[in-house]
MARNUDREN-605708 format. One line per 3 residues: number of its first residue (from 1); their letters; for each residue x, y, z of C-alpha. Coordinates in pm, 1 decimal. Each point is the difference from the previous one (the first is absolute). Example, Ala and Ser with C-alpha at 12.3 -4.5 7.8 and 13.67 -1.06 7.14 Angstrom:
2
1	as	1230.0 -450.0 780.0 | 137.0 344.0 -66.0
This chain:
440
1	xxx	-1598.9 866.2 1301.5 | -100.6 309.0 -196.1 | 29.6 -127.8 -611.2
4	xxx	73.1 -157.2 -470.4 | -19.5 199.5 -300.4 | 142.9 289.7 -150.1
7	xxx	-183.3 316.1 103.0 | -270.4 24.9 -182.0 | -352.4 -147.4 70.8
10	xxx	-78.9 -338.2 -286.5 | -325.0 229.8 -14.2 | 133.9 225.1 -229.5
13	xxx	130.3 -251.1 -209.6 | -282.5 63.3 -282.0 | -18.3 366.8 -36.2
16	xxx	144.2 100.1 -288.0 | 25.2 365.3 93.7 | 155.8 -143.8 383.0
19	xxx	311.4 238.2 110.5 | 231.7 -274.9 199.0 | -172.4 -334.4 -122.8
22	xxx	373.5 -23.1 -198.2 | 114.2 -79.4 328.2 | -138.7 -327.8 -50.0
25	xxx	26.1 -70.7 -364.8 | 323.4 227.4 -179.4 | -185.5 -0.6 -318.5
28	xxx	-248.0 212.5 120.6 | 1.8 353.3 -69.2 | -128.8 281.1 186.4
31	xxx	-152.7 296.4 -249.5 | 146.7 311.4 183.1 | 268.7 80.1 184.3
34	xxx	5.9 -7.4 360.1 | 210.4 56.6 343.2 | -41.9 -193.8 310.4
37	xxx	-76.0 189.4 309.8 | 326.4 -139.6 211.3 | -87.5 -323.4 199.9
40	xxx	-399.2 59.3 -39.3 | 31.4 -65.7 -453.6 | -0.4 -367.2 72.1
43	xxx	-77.3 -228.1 329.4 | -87.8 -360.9 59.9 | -84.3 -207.6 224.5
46	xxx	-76.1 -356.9 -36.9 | -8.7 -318.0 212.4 | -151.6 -320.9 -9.3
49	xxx	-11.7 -353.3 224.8 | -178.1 -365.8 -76.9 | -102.9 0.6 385.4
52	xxx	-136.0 202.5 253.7 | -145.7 9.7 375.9 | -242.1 -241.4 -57.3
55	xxx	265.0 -278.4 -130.1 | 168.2 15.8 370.2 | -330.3 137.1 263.0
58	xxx	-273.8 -201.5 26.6 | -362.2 -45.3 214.2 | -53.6 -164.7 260.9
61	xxx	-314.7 36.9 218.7 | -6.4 345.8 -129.4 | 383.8 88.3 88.9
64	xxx	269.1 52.6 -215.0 | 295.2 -253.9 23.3 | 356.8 -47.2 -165.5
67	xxx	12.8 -299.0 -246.5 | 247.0 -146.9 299.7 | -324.4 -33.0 253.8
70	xxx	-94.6 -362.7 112.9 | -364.3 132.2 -87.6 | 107.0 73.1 -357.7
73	xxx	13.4 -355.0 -184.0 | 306.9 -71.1 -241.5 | -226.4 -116.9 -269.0
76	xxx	-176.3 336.2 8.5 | 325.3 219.7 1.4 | 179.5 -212.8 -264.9
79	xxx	-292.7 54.4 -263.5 | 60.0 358.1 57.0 | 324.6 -9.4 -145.4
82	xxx	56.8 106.8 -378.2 | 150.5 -204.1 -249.7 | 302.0 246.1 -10.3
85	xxx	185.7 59.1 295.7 | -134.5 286.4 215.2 | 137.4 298.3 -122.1
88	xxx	19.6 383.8 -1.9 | 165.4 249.7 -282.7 | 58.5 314.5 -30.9
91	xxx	61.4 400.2 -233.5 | 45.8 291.4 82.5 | 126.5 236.9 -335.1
94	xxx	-3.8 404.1 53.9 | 104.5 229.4 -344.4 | 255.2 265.6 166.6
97	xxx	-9.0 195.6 -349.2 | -142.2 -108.5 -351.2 | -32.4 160.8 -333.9
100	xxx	-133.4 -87.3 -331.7 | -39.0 162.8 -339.2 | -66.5 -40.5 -380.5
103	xxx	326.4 -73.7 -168.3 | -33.5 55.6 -435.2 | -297.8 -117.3 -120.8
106	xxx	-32.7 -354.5 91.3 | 224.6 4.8 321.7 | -83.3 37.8 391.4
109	xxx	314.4 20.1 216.5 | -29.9 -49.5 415.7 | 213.0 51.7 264.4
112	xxx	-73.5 -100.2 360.0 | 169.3 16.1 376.0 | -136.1 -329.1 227.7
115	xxx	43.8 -152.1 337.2 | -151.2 -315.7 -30.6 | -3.5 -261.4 327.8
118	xxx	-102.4 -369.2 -3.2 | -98.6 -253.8 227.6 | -108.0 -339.6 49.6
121	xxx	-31.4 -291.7 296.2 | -71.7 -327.5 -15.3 | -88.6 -249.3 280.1
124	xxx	5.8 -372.4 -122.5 | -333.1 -197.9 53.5 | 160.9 -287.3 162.2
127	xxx	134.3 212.6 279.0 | -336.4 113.0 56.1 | -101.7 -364.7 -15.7
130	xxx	263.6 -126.5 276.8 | -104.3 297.4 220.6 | -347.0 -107.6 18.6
133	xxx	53.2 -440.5 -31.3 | 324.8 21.9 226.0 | 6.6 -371.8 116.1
136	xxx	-334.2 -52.2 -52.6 | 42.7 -65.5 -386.7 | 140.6 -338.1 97.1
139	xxx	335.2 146.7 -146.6 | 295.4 24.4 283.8 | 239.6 173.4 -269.7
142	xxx	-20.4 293.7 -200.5 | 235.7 159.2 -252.9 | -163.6 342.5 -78.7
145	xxx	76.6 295.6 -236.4 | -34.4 306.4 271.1 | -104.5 379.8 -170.6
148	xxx	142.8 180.1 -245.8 | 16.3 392.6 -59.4 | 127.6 198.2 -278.1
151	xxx	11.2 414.4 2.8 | 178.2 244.7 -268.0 | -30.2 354.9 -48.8
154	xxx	180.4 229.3 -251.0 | -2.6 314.7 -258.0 | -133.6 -7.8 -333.5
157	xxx	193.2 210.7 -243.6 | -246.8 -78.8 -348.0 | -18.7 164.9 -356.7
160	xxx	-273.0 -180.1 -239.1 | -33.1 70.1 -365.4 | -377.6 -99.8 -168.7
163	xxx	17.6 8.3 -405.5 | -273.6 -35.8 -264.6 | 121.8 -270.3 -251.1
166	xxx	-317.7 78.0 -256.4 | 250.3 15.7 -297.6 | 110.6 -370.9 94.7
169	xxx	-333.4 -110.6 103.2 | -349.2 188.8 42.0 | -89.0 13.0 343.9
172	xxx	306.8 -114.4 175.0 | 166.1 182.4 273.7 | 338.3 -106.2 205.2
175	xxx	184.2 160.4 290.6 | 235.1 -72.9 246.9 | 122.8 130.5 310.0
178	xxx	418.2 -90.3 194.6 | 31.3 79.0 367.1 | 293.9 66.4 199.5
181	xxx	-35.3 -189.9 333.5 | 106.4 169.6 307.7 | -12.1 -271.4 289.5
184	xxx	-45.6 161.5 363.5 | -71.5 -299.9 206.3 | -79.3 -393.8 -54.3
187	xxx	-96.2 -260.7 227.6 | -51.1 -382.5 -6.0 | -5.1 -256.7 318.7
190	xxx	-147.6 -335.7 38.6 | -12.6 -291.9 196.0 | 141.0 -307.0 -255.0
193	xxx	-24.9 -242.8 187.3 | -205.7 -107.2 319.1 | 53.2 -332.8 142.2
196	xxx	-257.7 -118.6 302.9 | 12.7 -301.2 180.0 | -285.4 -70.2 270.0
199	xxx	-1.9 -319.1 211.0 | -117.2 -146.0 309.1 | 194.6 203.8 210.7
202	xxx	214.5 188.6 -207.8 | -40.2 363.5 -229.4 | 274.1 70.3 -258.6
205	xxx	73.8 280.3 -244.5 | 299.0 61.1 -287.3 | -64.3 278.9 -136.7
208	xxx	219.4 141.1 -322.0 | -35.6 391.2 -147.7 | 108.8 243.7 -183.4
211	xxx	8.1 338.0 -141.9 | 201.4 310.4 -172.3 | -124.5 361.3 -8.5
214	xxx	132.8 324.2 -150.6 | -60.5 306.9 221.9 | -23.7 -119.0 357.9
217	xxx	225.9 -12.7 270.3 | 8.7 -273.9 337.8 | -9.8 67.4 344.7
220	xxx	102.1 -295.4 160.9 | -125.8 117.9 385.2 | -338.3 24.7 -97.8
223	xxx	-4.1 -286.6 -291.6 | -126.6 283.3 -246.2 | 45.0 96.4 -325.7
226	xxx	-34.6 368.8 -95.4 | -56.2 171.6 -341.2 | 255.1 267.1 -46.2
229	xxx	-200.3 235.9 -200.9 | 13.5 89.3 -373.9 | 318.7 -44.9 -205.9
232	xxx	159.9 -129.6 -316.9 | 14.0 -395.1 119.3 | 8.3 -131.4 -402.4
235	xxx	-56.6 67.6 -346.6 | -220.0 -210.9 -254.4 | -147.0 90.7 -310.8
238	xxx	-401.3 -122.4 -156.1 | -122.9 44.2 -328.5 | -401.5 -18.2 -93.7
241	xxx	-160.0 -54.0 -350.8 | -286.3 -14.7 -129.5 | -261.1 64.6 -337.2
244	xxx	-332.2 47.8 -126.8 | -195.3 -88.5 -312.7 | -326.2 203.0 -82.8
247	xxx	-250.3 -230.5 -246.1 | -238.9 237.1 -157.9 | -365.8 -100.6 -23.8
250	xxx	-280.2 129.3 -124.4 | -317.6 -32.0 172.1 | -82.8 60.6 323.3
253	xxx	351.2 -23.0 160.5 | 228.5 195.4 -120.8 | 257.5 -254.6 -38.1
256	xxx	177.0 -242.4 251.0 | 316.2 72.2 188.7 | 269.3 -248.7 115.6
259	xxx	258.7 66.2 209.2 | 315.7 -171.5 195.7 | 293.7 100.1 219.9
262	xxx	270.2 -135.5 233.7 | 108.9 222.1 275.3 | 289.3 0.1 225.4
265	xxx	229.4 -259.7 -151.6 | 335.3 60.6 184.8 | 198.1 23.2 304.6
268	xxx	199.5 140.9 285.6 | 320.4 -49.9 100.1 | 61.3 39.7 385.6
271	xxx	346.0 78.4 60.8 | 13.1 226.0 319.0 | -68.2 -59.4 385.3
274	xxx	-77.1 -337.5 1.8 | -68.0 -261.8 238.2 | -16.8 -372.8 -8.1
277	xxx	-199.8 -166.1 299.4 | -32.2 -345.3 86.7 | -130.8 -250.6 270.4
280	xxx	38.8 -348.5 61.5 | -83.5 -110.7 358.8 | -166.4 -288.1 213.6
283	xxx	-206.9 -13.1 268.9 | -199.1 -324.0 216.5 | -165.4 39.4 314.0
286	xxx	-77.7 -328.2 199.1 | -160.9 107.5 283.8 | 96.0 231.3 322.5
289	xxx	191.2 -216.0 238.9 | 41.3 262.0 314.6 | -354.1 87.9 130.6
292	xxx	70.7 89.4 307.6 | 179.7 236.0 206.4 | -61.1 266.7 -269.3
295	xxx	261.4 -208.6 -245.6 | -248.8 -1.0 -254.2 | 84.5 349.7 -70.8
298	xxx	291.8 -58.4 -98.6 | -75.4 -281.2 -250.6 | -250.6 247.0 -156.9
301	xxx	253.4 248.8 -42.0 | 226.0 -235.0 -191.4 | -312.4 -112.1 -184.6
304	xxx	-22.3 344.4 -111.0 | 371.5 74.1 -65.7 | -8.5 -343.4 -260.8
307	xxx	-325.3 137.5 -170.3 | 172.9 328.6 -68.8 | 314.4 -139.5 -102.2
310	xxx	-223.6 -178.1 -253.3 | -126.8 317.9 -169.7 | 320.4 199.4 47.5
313	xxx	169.9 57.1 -333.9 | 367.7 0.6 -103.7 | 55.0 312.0 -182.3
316	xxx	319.5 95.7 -183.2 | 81.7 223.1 -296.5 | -182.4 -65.4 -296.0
319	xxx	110.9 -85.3 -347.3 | -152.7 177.6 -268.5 | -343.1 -146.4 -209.7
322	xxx	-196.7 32.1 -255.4 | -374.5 128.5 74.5 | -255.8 -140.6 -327.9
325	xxx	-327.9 208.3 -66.4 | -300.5 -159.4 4.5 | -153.7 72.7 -367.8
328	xxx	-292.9 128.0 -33.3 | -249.7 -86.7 -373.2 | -297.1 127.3 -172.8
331	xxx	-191.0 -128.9 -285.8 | -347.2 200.5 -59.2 | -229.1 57.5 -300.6
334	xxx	-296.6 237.1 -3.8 | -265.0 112.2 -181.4 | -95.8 349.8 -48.3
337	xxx	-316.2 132.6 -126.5 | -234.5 277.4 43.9 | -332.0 24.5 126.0
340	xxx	-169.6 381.9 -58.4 | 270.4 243.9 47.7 | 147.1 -230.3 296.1
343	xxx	361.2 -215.7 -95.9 | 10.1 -322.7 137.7 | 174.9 -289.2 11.8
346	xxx	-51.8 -398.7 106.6 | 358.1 -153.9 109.3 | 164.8 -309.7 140.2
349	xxx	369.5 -20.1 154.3 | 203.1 -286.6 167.6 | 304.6 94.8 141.9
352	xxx	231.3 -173.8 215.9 | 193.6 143.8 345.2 | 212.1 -121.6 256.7
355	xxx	-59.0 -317.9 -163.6 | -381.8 5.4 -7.4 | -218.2 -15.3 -316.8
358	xxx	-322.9 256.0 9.5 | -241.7 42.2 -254.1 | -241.3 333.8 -14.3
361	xxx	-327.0 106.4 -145.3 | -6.4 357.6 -41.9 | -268.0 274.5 -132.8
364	xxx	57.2 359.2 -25.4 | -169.7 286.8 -138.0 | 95.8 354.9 -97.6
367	xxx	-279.7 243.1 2.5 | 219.6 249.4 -43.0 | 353.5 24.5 -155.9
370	xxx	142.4 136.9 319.8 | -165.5 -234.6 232.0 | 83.4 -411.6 49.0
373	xxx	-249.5 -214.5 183.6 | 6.7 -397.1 8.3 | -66.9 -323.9 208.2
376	xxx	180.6 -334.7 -3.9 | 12.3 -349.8 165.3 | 260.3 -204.0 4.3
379	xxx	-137.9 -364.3 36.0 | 361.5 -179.8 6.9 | 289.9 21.2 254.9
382	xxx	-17.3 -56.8 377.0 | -373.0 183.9 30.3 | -229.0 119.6 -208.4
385	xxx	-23.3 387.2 -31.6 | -176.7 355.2 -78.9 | 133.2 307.8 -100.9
388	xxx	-62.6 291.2 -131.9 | 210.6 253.1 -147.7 | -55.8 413.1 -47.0
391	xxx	241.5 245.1 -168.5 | -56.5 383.4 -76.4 | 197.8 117.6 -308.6
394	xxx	-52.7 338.7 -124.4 | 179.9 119.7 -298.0 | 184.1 239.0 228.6
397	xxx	111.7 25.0 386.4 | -71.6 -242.2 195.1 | -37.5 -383.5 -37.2
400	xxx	-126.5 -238.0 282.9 | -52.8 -391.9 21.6 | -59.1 -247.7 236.0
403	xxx	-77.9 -412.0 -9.3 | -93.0 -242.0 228.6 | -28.0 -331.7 2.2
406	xxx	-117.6 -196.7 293.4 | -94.3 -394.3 116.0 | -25.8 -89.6 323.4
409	xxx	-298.6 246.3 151.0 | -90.0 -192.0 321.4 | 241.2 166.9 260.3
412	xxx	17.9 -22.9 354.3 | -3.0 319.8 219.2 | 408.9 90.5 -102.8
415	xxx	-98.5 -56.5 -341.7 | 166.7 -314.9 -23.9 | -130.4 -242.7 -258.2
418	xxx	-196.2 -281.0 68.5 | 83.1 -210.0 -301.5 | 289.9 17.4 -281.4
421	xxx	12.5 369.0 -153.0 | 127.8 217.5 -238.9 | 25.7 390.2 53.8
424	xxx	110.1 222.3 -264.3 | 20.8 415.2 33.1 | 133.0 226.8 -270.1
427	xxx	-9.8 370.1 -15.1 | 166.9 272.2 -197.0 | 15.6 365.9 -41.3
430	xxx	160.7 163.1 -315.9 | 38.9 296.5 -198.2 | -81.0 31.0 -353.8
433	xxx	154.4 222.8 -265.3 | -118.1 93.5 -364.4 | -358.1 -60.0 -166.9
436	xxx	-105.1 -317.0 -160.3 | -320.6 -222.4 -104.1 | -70.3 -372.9 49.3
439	xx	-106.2 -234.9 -249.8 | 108.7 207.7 -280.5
């Protein structure tokens, strides 16, 4: 699966002089105006798992096996396991067009044009766990929870307003941002229930699932479902706030920042081609009765008619539903302070995504007012991480940034993780408009 945040690397999240870090807090304000370059202002990519290769391929004798080899011992496999069940999540967010720019005095006013697209699966631990005890776990019957997958995608419509409250209180800043929701396509299917009963001479299955979608056709020939492209499938609406509180020090930092936002709290409403899909079958096998005379074909053939039966879903027209974002929240404080000529800063930040909780360590340093450079580790979530973040900001032309953040650095030869991982990419190109100094 290709990512979870709104598209802007947490890097940035410090900087004070930063041109998109309002992306992830509203009360952030940028201190020029700008354009995004169409589809290159803004992109992100992030994705993340609890498990990798080396929870399901194993060692033996110097060969790699699955976790379901007699070689591999169930004891051994099972430890693997995480606490959580295995799974893997999802973001991808692209800016089509963004703008910001001073607005009064105190005032920064943003507009934005998104497609955003989510994902997550899940595979429940105990199915794992009957897959590789079967029988052998001295249980004969099993009533499972089978996978679970969840996809959205839609348009962003977003204008943000940041204002300086110093008349109310010194140091505080608040700003918000409302989104119009355009859904395109949504998708979620998963296997409720999963009844198995194994005896002496007998293998049954009950199987119960479900699932509804937005944006996707059936063919019923080749048991297929089809995404039919981009279109209006829904409408939602999100809303994001958020504020910050300068302390002012005096001594060697320059005061201490604290910050906090909640983004994307909202919803879509799918309301147009829909789909509801269902299945509910049962299947045993006792044995094959004819073995000669080539009747044994024949049973196999019916063997594999009942097994596809068992997967084949029921699919009618769909009533409309109601798709929930998944929130994302920052809380950060910071402290700035100078060394020489150079501006620096010392900064910790938890936020919480797709319903994990992170918490990052981040330097940065500005040896220059047009130039960003800083590190970070993030030492809570599903793996501990590095990053880095660089951003070139003139006071005119051309602005460039780009963050990574990355767990997860044993690969195999497709670059497939070893272990649980976290990969984060962000990148931006925009224009900027009018002169201006940082820090004044």
């Amino acid at each position: 699966m290709p990512v979870l945040l709104a598209a802007q690397s947490r890097g940035s999240y410090f900087f004070e002089n930063s041109l998109l870090r309002h992306k992830l807090n509203p009360a952030f304000a940028p201190q020029t105006c700008y354009i995004s370059v169409p589809v290159l202002g803004s992109s992100s990519v992030d994705a993340a798992s609890n498990v990798g290769l080396g929870n399901f391929i194993f060692q033996y004798r110097n060969k790699p096996y699955t976790f379901l080899n007699e070689h591999i011992d169930a004891k051994t496999f099972l430890n693997k396991l995480p606490r959580r069940d295995p799974y893997v999540t999802e973001r991808i967010e692209t800016d089509l067009l963004g703008a910001g720019m001073p607005v009064g005095g105190n005032g920064y006013a943003t507009v934005s044009l998104s497609l955003v697209e989510s994902g997550k699966l899940v595979v429940p631990s105990s199915l794992l766990r009957f897959a590789k005890l079967g029988r052998t776990g001295g249980e004969e019957a099993w009533d499972l929870e089978g996978p679970l997958g969840r996809l959205y995608g839609y348009v962003s419509l977003a204008a943000g307003y940041s204002h300086d409250l110093d008349w109310l209180v010194e140091g505080l800043r608040v700003g918000g941002r409302v989104k119009l929701l355009l859904g395109v396509t949504a998708a979620q299917a998963g296997i409720d229930k999963l009844s198995v009963r194994m005896e002496e001479n007998l293998f049954s299955v009950n199987t119960l699932g479900s699932g509804r979608l937005s944006g996707f056709g059936y063919q019923a020939a080749d048991n297929a479902f089809r995404w039919l492209g981009f279109g209006l499938r829904g409408l939602g609406t999100a809303i994001d706030l958020g504020a910050e509180y300068g302390l002012p020090l005096d001594g060697f930092f320059d005061g201490i920042n604290f910050s906090a936002s909640v983004n994307d709290l909202g919803f879509i409403w799918f309301n147009r081609k829909l789909l509801d899909a269902s299945t509910q079958g049962a299947f045993s096998f006792s044995g094959f009765e004819n073995l000669g005379d080539g009747g044994i074909q024949k049973d196999i053939d019916a063997l594999t008619d009942e097994l596809g039966n068992l997967i084949r879903p029921d699919v009618s027209r769909g009533r409309s539903f109601v798709q929930a974002l998944t929130p994302s929240v920052y809380v950060g404080a910071d402290a700035p302070f100078y060394v020489y000529a150079f501006r620096m800063h010392a900064g910790l930040l938890y936020y919480r995504t797709v319903g994990r909780d992170n918490l990052m360590a981040s330097y940065g340093i500005s040896p220059f007012e047009w130039l960003n450079l800083g590190i970070n580790w993030t030492f809570l979530g599903p793996a501990g991480r590095f990053g880095f973040y660089a951003e070139f900001i003139p006071q005119k032309y051309v602005s460039v940034f780009f963050g990574m953040e990355r767990a997860g650095y044993r690969r195999n030869s497709d670059h497939l993780a070893i272990r649980n991982f976290t990969d984060s990419f962000s990148f931006g190109l925009n224009v900027l408009l009018g002169d201006y100094s940082f820090w004044r």
